[in-house]
Residue frames as qw, qx, qy, qz and C-alpha x, y, z in Angstrom:
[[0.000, 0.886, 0.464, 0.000, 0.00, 0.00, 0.00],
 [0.527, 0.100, -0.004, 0.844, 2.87, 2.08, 0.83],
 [0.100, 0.286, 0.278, -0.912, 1.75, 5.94, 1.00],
 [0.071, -0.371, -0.911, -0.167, -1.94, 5.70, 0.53],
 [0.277, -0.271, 0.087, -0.918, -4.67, 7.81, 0.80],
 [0.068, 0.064, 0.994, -0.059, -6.61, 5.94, 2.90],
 [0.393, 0.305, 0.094, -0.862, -9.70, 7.86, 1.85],
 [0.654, 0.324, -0.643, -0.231, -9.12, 5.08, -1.80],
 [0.390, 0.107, -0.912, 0.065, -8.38, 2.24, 0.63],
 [0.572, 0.084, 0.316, -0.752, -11.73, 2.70, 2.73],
 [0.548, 0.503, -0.197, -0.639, -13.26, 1.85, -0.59],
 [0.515, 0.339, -0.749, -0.243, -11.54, -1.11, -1.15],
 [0.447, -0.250, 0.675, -0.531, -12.82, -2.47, 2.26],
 [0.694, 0.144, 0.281, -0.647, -15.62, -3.88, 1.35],
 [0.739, 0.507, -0.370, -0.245, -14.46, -5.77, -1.93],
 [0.242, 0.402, -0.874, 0.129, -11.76, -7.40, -0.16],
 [0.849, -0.191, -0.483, 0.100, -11.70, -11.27, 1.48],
 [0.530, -0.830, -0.175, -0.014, -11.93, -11.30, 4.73],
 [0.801, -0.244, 0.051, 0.545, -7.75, -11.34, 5.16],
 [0.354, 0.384, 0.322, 0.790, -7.25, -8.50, 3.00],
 [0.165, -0.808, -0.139, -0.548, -9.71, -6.44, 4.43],
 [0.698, -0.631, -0.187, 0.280, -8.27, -6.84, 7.82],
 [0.549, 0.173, 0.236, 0.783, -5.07, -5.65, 5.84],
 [0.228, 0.398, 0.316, 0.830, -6.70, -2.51, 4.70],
 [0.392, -0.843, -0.286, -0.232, -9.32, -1.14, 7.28],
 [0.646, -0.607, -0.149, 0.439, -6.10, -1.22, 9.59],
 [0.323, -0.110, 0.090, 0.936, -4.87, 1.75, 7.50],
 [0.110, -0.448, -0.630, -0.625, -8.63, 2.77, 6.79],
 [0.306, -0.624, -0.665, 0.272, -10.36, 3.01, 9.96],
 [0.062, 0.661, 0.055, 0.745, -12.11, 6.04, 11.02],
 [0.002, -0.444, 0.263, -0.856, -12.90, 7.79, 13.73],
 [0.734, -0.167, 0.408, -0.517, -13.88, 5.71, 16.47],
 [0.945, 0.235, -0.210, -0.092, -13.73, 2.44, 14.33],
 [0.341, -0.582, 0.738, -0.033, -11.42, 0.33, 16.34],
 [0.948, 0.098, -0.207, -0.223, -10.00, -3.15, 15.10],
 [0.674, -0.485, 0.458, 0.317, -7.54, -5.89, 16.78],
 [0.513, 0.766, -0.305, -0.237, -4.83, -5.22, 15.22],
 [0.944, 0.086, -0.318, 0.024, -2.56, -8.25, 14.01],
 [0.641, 0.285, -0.495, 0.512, 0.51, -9.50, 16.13],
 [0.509, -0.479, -0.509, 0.502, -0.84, -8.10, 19.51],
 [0.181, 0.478, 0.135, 0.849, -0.95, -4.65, 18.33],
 [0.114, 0.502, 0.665, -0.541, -2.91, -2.02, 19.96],
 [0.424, 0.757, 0.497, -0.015, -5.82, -0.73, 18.57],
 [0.332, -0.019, 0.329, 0.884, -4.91, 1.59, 15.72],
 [0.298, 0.823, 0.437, -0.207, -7.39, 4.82, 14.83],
 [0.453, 0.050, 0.409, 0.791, -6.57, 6.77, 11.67],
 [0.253, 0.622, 0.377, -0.637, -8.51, 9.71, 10.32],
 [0.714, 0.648, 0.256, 0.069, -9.95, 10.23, 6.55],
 [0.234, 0.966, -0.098, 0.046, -7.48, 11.67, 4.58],
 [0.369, -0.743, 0.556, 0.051, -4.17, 10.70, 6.42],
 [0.408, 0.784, -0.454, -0.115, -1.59, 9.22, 4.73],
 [0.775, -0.489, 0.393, 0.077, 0.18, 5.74, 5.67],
 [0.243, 0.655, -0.706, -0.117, 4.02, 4.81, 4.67],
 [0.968, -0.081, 0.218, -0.095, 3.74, 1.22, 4.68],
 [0.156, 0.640, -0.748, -0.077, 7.55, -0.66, 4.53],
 [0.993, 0.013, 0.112, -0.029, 7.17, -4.50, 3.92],
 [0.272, 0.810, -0.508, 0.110, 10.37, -5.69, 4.97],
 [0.921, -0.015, -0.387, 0.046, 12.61, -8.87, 5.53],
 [0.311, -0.815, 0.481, -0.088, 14.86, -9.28, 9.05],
 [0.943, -0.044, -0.331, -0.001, 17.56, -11.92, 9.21],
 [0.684, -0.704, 0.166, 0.093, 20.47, -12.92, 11.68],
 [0.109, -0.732, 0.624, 0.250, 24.05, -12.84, 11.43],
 [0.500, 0.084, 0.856, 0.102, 23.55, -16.99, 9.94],
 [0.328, 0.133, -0.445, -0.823, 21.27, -15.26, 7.09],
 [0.062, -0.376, -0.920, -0.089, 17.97, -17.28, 8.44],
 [0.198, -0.530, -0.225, -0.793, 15.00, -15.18, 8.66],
 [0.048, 0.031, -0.512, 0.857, 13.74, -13.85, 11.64],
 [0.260, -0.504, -0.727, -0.388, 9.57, -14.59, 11.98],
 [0.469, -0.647, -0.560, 0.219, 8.91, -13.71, 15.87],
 [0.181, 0.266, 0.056, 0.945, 9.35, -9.82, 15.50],
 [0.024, -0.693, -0.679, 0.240, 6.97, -7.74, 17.31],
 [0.016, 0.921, 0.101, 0.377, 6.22, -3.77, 16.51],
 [0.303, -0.950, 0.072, -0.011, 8.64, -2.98, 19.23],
 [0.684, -0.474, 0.347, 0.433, 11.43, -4.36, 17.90],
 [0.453, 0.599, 0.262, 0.606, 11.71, -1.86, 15.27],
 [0.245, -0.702, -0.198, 0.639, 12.97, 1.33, 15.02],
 [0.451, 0.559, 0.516, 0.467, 11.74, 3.24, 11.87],
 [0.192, -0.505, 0.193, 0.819, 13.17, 7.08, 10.59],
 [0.454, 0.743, 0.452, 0.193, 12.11, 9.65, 7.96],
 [0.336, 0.834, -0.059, 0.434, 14.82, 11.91, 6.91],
 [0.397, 0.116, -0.668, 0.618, 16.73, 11.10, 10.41],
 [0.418, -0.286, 0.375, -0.776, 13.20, 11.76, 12.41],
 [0.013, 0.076, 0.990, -0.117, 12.32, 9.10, 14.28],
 [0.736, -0.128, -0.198, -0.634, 8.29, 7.90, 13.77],
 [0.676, -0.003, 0.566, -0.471, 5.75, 6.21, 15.65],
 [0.136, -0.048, -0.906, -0.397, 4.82, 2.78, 14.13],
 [0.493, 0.014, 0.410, -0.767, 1.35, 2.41, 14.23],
 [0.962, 0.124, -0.104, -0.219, 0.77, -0.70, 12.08],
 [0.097, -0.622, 0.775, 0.056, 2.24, -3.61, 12.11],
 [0.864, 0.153, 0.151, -0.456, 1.63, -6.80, 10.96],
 [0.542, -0.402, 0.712, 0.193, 3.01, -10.30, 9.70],
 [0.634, 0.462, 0.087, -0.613, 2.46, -10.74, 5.84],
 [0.292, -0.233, 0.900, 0.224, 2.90, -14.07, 5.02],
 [0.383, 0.416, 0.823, -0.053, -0.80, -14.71, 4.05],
 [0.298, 0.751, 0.077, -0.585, -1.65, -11.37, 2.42],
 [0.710, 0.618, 0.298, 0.159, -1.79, -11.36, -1.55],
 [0.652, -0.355, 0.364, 0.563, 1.35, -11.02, -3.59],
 [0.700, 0.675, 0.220, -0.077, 1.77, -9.48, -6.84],
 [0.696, -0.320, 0.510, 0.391, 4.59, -10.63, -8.98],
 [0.584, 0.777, -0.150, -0.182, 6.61, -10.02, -11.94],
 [0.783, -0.121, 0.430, 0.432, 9.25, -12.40, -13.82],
 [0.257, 0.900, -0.203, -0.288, 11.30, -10.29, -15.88],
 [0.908, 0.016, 0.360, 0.216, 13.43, -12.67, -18.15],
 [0.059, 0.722, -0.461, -0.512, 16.74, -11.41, -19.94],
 [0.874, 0.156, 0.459, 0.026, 16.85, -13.06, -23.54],
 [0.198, 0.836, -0.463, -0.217, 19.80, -11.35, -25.20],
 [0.911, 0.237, -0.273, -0.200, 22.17, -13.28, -26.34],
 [0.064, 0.587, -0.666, 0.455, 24.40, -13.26, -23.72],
 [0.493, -0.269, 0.598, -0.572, 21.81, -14.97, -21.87],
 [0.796, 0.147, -0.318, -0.494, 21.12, -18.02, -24.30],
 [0.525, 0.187, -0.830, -0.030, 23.09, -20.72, -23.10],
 [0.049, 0.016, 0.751, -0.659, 21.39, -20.37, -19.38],
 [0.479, -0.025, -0.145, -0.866, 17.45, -19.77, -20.46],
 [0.727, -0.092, -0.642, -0.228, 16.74, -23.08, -20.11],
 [0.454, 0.010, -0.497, 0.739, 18.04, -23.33, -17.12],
 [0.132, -0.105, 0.202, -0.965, 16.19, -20.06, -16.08],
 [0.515, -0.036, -0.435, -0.738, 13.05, -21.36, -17.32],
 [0.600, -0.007, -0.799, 0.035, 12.95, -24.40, -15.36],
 [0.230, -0.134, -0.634, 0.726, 13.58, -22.92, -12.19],
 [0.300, -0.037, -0.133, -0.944, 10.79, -20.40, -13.13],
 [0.486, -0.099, -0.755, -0.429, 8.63, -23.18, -13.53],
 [0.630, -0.354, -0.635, 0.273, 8.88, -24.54, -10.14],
 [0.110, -0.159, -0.298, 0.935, 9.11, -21.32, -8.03],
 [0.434, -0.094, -0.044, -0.895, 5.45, -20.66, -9.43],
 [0.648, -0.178, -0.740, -0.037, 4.77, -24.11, -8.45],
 [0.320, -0.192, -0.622, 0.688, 6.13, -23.65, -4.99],
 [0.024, -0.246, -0.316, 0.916, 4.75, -19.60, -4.37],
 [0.404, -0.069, -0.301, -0.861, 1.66, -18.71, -6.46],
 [0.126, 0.369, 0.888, -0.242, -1.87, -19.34, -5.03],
 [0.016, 0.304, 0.594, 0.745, -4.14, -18.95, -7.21],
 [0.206, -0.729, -0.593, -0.274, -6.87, -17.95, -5.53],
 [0.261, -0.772, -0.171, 0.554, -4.58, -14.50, -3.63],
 [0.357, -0.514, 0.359, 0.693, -1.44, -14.04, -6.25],
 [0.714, 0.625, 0.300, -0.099, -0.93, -12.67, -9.14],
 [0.609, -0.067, 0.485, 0.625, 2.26, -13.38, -12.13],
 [0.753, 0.658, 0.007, -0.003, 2.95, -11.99, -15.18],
 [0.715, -0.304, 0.387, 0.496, 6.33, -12.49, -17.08],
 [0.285, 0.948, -0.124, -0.069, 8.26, -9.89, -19.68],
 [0.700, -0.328, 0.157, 0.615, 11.28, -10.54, -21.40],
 [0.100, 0.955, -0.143, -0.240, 13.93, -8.43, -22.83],
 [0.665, 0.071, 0.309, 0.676, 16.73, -8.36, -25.41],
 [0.305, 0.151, 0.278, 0.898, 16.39, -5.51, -28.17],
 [0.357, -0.365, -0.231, -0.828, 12.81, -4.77, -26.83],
 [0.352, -0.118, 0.652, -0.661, 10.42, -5.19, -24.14],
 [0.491, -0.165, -0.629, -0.580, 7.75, -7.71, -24.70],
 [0.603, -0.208, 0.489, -0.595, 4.86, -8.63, -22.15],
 [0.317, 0.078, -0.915, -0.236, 4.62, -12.82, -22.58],
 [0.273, -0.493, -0.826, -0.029, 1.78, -12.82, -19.95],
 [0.235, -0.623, -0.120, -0.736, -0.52, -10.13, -18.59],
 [0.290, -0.233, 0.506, -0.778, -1.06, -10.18, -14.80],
 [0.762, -0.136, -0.448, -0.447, -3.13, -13.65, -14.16],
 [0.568, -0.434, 0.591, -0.374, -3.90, -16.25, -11.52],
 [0.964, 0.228, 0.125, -0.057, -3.68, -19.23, -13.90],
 [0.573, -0.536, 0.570, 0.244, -0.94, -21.33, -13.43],
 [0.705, 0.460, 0.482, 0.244, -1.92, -22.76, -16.92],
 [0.249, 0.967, 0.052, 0.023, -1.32, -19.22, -18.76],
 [0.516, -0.764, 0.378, 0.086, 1.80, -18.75, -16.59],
 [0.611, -0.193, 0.705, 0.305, 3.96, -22.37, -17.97],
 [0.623, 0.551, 0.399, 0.386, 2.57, -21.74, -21.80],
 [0.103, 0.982, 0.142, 0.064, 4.01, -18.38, -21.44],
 [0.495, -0.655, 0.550, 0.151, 7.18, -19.40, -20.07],
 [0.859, 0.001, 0.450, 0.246, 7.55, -21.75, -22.88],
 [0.524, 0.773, 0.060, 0.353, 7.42, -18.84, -25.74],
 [0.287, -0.913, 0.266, 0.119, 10.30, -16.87, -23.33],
 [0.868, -0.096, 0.303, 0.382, 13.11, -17.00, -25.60],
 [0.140, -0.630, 0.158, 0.747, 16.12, -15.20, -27.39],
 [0.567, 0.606, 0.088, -0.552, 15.85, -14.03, -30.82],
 [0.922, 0.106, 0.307, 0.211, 16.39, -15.84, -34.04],
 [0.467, -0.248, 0.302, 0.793, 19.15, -15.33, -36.34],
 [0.323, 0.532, 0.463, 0.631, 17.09, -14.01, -38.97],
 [0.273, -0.932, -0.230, -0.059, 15.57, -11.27, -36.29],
 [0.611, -0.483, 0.170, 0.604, 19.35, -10.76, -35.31],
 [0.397, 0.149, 0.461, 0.779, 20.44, -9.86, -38.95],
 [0.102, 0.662, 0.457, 0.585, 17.25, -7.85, -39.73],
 [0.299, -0.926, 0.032, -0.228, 16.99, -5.44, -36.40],
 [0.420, 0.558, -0.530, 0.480, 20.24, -6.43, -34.84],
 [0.558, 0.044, -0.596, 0.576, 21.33, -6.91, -31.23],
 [0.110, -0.560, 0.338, -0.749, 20.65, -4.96, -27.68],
 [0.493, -0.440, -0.700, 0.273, 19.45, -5.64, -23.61],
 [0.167, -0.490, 0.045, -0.854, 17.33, -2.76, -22.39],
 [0.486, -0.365, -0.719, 0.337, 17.00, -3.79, -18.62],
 [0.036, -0.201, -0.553, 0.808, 16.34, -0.68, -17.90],
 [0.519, -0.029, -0.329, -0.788, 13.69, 0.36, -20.24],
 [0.573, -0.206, -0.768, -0.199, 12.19, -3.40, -18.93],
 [0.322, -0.257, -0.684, 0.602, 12.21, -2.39, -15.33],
 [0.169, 0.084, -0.161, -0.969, 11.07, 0.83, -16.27],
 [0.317, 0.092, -0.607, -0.723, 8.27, -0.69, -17.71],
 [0.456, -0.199, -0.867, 0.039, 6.97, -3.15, -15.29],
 [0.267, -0.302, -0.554, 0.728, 6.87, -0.86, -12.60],
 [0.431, 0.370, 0.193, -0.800, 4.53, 2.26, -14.06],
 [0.430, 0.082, -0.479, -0.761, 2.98, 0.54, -16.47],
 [0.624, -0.153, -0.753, -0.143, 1.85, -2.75, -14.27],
 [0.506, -0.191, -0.796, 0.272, 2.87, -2.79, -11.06],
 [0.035, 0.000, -0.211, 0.977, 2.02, 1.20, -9.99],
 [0.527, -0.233, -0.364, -0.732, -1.78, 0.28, -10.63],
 [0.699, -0.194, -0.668, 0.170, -1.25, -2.47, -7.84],
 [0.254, -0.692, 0.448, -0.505, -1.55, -2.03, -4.58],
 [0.945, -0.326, 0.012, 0.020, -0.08, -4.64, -1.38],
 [0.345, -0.568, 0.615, 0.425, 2.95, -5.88, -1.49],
 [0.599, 0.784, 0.038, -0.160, 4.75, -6.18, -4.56],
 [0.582, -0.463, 0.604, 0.288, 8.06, -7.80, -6.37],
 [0.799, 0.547, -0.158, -0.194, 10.07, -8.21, -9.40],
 [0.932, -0.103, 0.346, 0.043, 12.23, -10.87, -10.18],
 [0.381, 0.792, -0.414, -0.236, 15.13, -9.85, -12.53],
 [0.839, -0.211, 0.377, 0.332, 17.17, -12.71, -14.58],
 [0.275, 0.956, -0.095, 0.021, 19.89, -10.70, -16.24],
 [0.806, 0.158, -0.195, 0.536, 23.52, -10.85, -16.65],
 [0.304, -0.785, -0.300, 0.449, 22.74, -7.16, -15.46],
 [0.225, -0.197, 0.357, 0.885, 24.62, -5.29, -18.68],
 [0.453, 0.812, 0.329, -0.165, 22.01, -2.92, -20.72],
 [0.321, -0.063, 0.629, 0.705, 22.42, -2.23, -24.09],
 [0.194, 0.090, 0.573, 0.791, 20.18, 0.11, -25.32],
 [0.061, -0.676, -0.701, -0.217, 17.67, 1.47, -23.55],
 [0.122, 0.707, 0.326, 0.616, 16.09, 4.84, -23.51],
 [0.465, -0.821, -0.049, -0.328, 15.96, 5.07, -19.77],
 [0.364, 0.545, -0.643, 0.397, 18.86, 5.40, -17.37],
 [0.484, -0.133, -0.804, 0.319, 19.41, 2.65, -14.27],
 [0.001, 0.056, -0.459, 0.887, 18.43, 6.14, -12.13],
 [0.471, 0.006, -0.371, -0.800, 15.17, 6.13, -13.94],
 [0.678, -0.172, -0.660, -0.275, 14.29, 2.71, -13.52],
 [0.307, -0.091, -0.871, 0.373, 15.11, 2.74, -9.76],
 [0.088, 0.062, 0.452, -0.886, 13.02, 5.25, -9.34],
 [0.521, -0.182, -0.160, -0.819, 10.32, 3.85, -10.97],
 [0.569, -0.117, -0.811, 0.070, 10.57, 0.84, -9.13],
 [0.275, 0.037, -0.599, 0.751, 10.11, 2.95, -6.03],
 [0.288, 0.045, -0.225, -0.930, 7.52, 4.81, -7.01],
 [0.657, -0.023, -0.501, -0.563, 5.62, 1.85, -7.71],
 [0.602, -0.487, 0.537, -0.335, 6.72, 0.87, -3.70],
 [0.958, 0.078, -0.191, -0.197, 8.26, -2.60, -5.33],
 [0.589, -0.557, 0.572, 0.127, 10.90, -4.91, -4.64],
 [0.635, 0.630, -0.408, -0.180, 13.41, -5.81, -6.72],
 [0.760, -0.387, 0.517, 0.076, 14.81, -9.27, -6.24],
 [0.350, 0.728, -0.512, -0.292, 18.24, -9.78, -8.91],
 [0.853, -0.124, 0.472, 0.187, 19.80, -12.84, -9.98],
 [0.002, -0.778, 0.428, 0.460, 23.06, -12.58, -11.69],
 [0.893, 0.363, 0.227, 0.137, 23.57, -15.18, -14.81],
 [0.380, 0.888, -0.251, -0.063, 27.39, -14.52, -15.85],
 [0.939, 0.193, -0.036, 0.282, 30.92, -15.42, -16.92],
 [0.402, 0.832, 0.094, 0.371, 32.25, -12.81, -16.83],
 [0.573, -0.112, -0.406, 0.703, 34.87, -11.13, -14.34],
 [0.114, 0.175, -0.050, 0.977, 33.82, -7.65, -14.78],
 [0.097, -0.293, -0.822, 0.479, 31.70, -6.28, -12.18],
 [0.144, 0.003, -0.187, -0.972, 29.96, -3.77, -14.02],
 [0.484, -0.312, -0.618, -0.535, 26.45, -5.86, -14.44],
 [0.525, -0.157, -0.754, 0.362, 27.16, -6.89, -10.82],
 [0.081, -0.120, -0.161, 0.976, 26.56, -3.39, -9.69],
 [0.392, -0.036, -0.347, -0.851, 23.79, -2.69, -11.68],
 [0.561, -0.371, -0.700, -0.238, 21.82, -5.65, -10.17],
 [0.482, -0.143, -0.657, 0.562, 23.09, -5.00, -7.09],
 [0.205, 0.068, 0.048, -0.975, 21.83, -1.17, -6.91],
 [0.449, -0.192, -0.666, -0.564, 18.49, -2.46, -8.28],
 [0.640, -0.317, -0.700, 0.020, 18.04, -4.34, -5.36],
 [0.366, -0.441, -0.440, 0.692, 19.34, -2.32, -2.13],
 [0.076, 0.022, -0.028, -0.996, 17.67, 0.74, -3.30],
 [0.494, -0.261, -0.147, -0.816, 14.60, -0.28, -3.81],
 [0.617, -0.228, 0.445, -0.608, 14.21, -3.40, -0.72],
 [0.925, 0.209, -0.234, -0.215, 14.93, -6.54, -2.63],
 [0.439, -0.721, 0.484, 0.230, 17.83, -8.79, -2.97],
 [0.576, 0.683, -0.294, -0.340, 20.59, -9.82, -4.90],
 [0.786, -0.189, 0.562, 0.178, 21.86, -13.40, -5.53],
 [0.422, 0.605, -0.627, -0.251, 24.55, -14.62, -8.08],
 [0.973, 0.022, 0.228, 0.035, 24.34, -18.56, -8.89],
 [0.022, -0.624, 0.775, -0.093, 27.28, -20.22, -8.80],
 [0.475, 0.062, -0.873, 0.093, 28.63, -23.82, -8.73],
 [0.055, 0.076, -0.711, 0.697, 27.87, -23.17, -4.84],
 [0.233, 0.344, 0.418, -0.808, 24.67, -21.68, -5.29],
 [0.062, 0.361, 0.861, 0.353, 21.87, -23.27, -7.98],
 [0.369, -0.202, -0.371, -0.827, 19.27, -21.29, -9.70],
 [0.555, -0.400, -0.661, -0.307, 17.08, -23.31, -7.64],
 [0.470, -0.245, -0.527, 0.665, 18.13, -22.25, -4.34],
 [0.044, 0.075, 0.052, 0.995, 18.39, -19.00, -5.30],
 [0.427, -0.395, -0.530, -0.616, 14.52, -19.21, -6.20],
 [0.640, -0.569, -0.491, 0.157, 13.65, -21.07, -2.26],
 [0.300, -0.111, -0.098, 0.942, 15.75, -17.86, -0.75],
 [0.187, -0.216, -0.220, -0.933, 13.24, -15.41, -2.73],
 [0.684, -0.340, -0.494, -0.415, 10.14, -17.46, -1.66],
 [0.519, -0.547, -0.487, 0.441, 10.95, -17.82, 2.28],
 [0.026, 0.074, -0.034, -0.996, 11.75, -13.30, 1.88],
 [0.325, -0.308, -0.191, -0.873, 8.54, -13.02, 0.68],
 [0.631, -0.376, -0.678, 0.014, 6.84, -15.59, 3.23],
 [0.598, -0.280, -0.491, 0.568, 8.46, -13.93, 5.68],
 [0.066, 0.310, -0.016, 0.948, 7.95, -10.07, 5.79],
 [0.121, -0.500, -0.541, 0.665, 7.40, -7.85, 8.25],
 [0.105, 0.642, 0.414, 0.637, 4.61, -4.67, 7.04],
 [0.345, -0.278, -0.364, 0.819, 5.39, -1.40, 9.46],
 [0.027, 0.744, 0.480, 0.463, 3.15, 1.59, 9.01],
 [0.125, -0.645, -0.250, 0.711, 3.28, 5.34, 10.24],
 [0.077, 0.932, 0.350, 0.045, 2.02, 8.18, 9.18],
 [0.456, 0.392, -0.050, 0.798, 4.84, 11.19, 8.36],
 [0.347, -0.715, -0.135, 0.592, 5.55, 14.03, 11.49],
 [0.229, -0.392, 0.220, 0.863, 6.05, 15.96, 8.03],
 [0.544, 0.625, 0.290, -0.478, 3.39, 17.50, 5.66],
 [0.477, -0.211, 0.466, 0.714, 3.92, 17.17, 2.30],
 [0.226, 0.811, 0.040, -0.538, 4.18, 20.33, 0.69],
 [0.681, 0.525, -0.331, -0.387, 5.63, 19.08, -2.65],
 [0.996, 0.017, -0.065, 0.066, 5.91, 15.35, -4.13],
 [0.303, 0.622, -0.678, 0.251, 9.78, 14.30, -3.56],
 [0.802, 0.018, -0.573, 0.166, 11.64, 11.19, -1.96],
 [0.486, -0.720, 0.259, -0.422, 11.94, 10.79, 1.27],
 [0.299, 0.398, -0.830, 0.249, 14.89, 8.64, 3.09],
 [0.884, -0.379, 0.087, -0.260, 13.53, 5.93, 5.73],
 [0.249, 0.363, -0.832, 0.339, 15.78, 3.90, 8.03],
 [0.763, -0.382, -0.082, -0.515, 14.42, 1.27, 9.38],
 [0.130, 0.484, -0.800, 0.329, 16.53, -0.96, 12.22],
 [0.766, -0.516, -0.377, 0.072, 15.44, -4.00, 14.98],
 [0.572, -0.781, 0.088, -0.234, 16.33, -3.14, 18.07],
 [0.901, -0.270, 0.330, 0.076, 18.26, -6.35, 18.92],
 [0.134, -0.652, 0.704, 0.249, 22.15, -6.70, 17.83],
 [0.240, -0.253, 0.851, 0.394, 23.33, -8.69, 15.24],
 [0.496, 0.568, 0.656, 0.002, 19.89, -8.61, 13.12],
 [0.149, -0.312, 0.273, 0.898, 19.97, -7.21, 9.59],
 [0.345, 0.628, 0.439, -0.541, 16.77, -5.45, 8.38],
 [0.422, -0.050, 0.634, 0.646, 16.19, -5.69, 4.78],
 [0.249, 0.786, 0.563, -0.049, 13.52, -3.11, 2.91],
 [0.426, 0.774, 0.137, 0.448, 13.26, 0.19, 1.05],
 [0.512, -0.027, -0.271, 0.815, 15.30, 3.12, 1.50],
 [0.191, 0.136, 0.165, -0.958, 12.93, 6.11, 0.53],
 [0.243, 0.528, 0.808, -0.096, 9.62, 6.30, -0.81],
 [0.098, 0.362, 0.377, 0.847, 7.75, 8.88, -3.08],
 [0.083, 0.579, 0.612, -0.532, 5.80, 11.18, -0.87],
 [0.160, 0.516, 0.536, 0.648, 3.03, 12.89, -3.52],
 [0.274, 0.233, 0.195, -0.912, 1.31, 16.07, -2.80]]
């Protein structure tokens, strides 16, 4: 939901299942309208009109296992170095997911695609319930192409994954070469995922080098932010140079994801169970800004646990709108 008017998420009260609407009345409620709020909260009252920052975010321990038994008071959560009141909180394993697979098919990335594809398969085996989440999948080489719209059908999903692939030679010869990862991030985020609201995640499989697109890496993080998403990378490469390595890497710690490189050590399939226990696991924090906002512009957030040796994984800023 991120910053919300909750005036628009009232509205959606009603429409939602029952789990969801618990979700949403607890940034909705008016005056007087009390509800238990999840994880032992106390009650939480909001007025029309007010604004919630909502950070959906992953803790783990110094071992890198996630952290589940968190309460609201073991956070400590910052806007521009002022400290704020949580006032939601909540565990959001069960809440409804929307998802994007974002598939590099240059040709850098042909001899792994299979490989990519597979793992895809199963990870929407494992995480998608059809009856909360919703997929779609987009690759990229010299252009952006949507291979599935936003659906809850696993069927749609695996025949859509089969057409993900790089171009032929004759398409090579007649338009030529490129990887526009950003223009594809770009793209997911205001054109799909900014119409979404909950929590939210793309998936990048990329070697992490662009070639040719229109928008710059700054662009795309910010529209990933904008659109309050996570970005979860996965590096595919040979290479030594660290340049793509960066570029996935930024992707990810800026906008609250993470970033994994497969390796002998580390299988494409792992990688995938990693992404799927992060999103199982997240904490959702909520407050309400100690700062009007007099025009739209990013705002920094630091959020921390309390407790030593835990490391708190979510966005950095957010897009506060006038």
């Amino acid at each position: 939901m991120g910053v919300a008017d909750v005036d628009y998420v009232h509205r959606q009260v009603r429409r939602a299942n029952p789990t969801r609407r618990r979700f949403l009345a607890a940034a909705a409620t008016l005056v007087s309208a009390h509800l238990p709020a999840p994880g032992g909260q106390e009650d939480v009252t909001f007025t029309a009109g007010v604004k919630v920052v909502t950070v959906f975010a992953t803790v783990m321990n110094r071992s890198g296992q996630i952290v589940r038994d968190l309460t609201k008071d073991d956070f400590l959560i910052s806007e521009n170095g002022r400290p704020q009141e949580i006032r939601y909180f909540s565990r959001e394993s069960d809440l409804p997911l929307t998802l994007g697979l974002l598939v590099d098919t240059s040709m850098s990335q042909q001899r792994v695609l299979n490989a990519e594809r597979g793992a895809c398969y199963r990870f929407l085996d494992r995480i998608l319930r059809e009856t909360l989440d919703k997929v779609f999948i987009l690759q990229f080489d010299r252009i952006v192409q949507i291979k599935q719209g936003l659906t809850a059908s696993r069927q749609a999903l695996d025949e859509a994954l089969a057409y993900v692939d790089t171009p032929t030679r004759r398409e090579l010869r007649a338009e030529g070469g490129g990887t526009v990862l950003y223009d594809a991030v770009e793209t997911a985020a205001k054109d799909i995922l900014k119409k979404q609201s909950g929590r939210k995640a793309l998936i990048v499989l990329s070697d992490g080098v662009d070639y040719g697109s229109d928008v710059t890496l700054q662009a795309a993080v910010e529209a990933a932010q904008r659109a309050e998403t996570l970005v979860y990378s996965i590096l595919f490469t040979d290479s030594v140079d660290s340049y793509g390595r960066r570029v996935l890497q930024r992707l990810s710690k800026e906008t609250g994801g993470g970033f994994f490189e497969v390796s002998k050590k580390l299988g494409i399939e792992r990688v995938f169970d990693v992404i799927q226990e992060e999103l199982r696991g997240q904490y959702s924090l909520g407050y309400v800004s100690d700062e009007p906002v007099r025009i739209s512009e990013f705002r920094k957030i630091q959020l921390t646990a309390k407790q030593k040796g835990l490391l708190v994984q979510g966005r950095e800023r957010y897009w506060a709108q006038r």
